[in-house]
C-alpha positions as CSV (number, residue, x, y, z in Angstrom):
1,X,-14.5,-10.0,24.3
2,X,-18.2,-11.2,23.5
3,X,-19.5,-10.9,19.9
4,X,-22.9,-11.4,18.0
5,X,-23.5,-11.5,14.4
6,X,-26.5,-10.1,12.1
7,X,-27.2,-10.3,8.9
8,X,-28.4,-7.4,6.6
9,X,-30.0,-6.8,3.9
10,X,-26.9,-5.3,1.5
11,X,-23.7,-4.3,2.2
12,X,-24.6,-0.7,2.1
13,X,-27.1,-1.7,5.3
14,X,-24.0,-3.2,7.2
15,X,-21.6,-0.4,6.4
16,X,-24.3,2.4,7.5
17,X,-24.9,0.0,10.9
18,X,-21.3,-0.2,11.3
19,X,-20.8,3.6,11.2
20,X,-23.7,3.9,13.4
21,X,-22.3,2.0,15.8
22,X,-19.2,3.4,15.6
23,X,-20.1,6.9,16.2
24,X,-21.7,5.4,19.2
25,X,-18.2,4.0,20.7
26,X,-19.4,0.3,19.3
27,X,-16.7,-1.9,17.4
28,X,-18.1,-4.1,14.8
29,X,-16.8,-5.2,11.5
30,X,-18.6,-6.2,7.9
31,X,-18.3,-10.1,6.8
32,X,-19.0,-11.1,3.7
33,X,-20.5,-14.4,3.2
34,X,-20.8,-16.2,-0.3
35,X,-23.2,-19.4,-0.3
36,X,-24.8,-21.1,-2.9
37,X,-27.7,-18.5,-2.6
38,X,-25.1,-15.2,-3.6
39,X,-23.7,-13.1,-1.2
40,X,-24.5,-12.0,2.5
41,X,-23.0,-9.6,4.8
42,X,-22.9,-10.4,8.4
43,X,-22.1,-7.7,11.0
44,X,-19.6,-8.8,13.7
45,X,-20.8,-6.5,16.8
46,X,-18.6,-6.3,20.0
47,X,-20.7,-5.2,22.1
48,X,-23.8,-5.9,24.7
49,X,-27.2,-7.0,22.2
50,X,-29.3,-5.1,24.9
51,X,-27.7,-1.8,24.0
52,X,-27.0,-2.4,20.5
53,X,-30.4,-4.2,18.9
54,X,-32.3,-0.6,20.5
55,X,-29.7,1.9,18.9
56,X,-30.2,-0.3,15.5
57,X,-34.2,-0.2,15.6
58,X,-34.4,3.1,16.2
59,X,-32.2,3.5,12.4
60,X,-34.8,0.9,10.7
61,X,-31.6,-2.2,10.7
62,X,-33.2,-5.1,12.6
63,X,-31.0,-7.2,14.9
64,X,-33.6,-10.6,13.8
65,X,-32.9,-11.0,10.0
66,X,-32.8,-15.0,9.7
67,X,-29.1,-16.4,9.0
C-alpha cells in the first residue's frame, strides 16, 4: 500500500489531521520523531496526496511543512 509522510506543527495538529482523515475513510497514523532539535510528529498517510493534501488545506494543516 503507498504511504507519504508530513510533518506538523504539534502533536495536537497531527492527531486533529489524523481524525480528519479518518472520518474521511483515510488510514494514517502519528510518528513521533526526536532529533537533536526536540520532538516532531510525522503523519504516516495511506492514501492518494491528490485527495488528501485538498481535504487537509481546506482544515488550515499543510501537506508542505519542510522535514
Amino acid at each position: 500500500m503507498n504511504f507519504f509522510l508530513i510533518n506538523t506543527r504539534s502533536m495536537t495538529q497531527a492527531e486533529k489531521a489524523r481524525l480528519l482523515l479518518a472520518r474521511n475513510g483515510i488510514k494514517s497514523v502519528v510518528i513521533r520523531t526526536t532529533g537533536r532539535n526536540g520532538c516532531t510528529f510525522t503523519l504516516k498517510i495511506f492514501g492518494d496526496r491528490g485527495t488528501v493534501c485538498p481535504l487537509l488545506s481546506r482544515a488550515g494543516i499543510s501537506c508542505d511543512l519542510p522535514r
